[in-house]
MDTraj code that builds the backbone (N, CA, C; nanometers):
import mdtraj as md
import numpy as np

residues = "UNK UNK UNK UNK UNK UNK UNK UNK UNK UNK UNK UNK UNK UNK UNK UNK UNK UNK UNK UNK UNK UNK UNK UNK UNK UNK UNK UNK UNK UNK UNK UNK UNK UNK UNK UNK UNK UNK UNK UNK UNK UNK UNK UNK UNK UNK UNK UNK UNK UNK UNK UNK UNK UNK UNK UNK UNK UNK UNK UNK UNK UNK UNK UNK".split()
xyz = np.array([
    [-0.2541, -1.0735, -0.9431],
    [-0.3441, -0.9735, -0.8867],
    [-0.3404, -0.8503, -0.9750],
    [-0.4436, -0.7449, -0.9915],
    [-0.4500, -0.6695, -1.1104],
    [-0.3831, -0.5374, -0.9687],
    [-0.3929, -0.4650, -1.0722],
    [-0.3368, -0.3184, -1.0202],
    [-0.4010, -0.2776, -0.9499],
    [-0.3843, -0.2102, -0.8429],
    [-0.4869, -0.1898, -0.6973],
    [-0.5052, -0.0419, -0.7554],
    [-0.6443, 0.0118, -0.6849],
    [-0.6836, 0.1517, -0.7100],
    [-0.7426, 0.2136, -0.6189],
    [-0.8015, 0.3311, -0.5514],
    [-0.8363, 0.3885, -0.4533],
    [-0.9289, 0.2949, -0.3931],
    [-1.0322, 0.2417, -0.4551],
    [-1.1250, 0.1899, -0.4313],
    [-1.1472, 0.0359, -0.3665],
    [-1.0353, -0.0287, -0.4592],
    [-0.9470, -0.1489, -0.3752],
    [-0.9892, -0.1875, -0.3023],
    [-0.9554, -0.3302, -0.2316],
    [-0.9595, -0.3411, -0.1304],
    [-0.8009, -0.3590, -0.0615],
    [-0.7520, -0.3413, 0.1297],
    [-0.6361, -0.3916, 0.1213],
    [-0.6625, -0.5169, 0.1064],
    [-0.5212, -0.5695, 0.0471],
    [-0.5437, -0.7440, 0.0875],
    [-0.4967, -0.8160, 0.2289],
    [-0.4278, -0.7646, 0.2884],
    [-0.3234, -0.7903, 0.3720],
    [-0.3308, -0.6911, 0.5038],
    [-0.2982, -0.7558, 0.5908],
    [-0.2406, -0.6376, 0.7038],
    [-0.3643, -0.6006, 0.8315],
    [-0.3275, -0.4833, 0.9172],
    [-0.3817, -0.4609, 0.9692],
    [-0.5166, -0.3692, 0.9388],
    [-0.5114, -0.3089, 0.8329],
    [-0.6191, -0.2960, 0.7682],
    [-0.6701, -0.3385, 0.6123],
    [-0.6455, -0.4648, 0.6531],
    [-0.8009, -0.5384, 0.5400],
    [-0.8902, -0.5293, 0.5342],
    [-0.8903, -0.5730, 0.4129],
    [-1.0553, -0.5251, 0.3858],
    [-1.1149, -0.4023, 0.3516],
    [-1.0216, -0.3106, 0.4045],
    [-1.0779, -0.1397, 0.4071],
    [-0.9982, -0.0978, 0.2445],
    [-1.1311, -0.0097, 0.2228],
    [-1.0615, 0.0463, 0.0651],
    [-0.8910, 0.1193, 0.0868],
    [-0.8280, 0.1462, -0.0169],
    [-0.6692, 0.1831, -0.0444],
    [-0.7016, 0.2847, 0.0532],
    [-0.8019, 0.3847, -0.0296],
    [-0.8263, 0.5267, 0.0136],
    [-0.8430, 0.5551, 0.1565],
    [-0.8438, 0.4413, 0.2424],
    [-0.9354, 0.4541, 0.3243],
    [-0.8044, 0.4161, 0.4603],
    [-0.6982, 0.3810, 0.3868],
    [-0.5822, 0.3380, 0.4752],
    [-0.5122, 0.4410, 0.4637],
    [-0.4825, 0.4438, 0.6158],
    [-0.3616, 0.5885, 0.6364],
    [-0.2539, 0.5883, 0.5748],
    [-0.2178, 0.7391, 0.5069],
    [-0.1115, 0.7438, 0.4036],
    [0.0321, 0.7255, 0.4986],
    [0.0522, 0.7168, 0.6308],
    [0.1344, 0.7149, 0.7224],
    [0.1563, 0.5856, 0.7521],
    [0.0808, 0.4379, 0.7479],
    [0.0656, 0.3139, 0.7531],
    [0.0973, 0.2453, 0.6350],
    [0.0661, 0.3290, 0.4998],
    [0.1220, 0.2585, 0.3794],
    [0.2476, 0.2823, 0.3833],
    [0.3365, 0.4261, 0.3847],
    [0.4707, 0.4261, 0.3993],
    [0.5535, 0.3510, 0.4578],
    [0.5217, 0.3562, 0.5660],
    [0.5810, 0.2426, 0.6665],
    [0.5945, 0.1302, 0.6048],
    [0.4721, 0.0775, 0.5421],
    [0.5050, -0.0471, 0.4911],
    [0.5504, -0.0954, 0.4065],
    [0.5501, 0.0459, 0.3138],
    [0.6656, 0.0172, 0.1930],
    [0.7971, -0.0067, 0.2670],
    [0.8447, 0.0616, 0.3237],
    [0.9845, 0.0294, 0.4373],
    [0.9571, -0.0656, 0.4512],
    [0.8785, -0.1486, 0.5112],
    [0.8680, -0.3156, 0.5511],
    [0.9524, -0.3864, 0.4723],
    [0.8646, -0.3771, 0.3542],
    [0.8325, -0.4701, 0.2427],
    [0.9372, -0.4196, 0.1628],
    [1.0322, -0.3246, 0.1484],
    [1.1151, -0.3267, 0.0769],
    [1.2270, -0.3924, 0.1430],
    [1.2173, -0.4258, 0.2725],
    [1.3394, -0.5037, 0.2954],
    [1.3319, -0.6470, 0.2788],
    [1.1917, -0.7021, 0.2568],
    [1.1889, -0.8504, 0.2188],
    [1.2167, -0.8887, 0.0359],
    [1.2795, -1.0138, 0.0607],
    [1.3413, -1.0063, -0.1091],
    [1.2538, -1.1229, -0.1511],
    [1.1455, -1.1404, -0.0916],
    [1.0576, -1.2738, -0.2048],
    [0.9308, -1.1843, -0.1374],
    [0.8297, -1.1255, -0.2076],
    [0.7710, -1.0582, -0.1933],
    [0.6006, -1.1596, -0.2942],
    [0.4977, -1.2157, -0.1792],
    [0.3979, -1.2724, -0.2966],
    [0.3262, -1.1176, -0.3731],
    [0.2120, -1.2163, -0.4729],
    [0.1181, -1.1040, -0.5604],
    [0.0939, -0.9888, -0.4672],
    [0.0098, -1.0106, -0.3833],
    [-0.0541, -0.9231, -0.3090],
    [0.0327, -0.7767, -0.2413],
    [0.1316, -0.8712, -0.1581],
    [0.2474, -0.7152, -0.1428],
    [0.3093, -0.6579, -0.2587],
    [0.3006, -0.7332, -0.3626],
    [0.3405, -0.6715, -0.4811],
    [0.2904, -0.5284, -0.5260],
    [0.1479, -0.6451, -0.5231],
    [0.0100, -0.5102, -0.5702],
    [0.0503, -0.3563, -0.4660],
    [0.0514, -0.3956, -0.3230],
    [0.0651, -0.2804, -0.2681],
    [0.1604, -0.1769, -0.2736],
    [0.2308, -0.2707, -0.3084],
    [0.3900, -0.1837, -0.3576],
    [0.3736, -0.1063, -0.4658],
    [0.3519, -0.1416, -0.5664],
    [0.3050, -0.0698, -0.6454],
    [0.2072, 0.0394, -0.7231],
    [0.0914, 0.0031, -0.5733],
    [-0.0011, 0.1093, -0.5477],
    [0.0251, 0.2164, -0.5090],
    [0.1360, 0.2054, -0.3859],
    [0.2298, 0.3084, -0.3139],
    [0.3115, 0.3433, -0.3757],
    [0.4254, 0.3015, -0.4821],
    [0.4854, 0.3740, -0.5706],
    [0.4258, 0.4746, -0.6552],
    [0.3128, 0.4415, -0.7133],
    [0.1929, 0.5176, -0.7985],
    [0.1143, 0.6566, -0.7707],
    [0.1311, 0.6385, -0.5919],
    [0.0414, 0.7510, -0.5281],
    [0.1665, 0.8270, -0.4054],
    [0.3031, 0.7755, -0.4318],
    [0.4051, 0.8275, -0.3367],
    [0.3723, 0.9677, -0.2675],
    [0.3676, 1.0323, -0.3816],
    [0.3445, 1.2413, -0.3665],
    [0.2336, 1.2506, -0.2969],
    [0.1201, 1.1648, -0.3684],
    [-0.0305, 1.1932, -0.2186],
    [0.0319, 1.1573, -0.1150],
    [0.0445, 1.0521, -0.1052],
    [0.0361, 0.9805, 0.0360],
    [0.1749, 1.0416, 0.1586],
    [0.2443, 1.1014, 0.0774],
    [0.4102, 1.2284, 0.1183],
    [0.2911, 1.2984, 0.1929],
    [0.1876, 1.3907, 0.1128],
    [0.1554, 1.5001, 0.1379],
    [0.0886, 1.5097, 0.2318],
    [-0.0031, 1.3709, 0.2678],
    [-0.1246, 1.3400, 0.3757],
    [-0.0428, 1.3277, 0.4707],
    [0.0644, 1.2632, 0.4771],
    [0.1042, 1.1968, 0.6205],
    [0.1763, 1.3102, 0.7360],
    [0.1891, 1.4433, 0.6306],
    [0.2840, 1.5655, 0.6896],
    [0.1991, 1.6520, 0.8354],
])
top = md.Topology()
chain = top.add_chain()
for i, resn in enumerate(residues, 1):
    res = top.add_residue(resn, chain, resSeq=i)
    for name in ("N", "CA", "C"):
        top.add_atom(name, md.element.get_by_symbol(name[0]), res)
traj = md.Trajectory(xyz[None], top)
C-alpha cells in the first residue's frame, strides 16, 4: 500500500472510506494505541501507522 495522505482514503475501521483529513484526530490516536499493541500488523494498518506518525503534532493539536 503506498503512503496515505490527507486526501486518502481510510482503509479500515469505523471510518472507511472517509478521507484521512476527514477522520477525527482523537480516533486516529487511539488507534495508534490499538495497533501498537498488536505485533503482526497487515499493509493497511501499516499505512495508518505511519500516516499518524507523520502528522503526530497536528493531530496532538486538534484533539486538545
Amino acid at each position: 500500500m503506498k503512503k496515505l495522505g490527507d486526501k486518502d482514503r481510510m482503509p479500515f475501521g469505523k471510518y472507511n472510506g472517509k478521507t484521512m483529513e476527514e477522520v477525527p484526530a482523537g480516533y486516529l490516536l487511539w488507534l495508534d494505541t490499538e495497533l501498537e499493541e498488536q505485533t503482526l500488523l497487515n499493509e493497511a494498518q501499516q499505512a495508518v501507522r505511519e500516516y499518524i506518525d507523520d502528522n503526530r503534532s497536528v493531530l496532538e493539536s486538534e484533539s486538545k
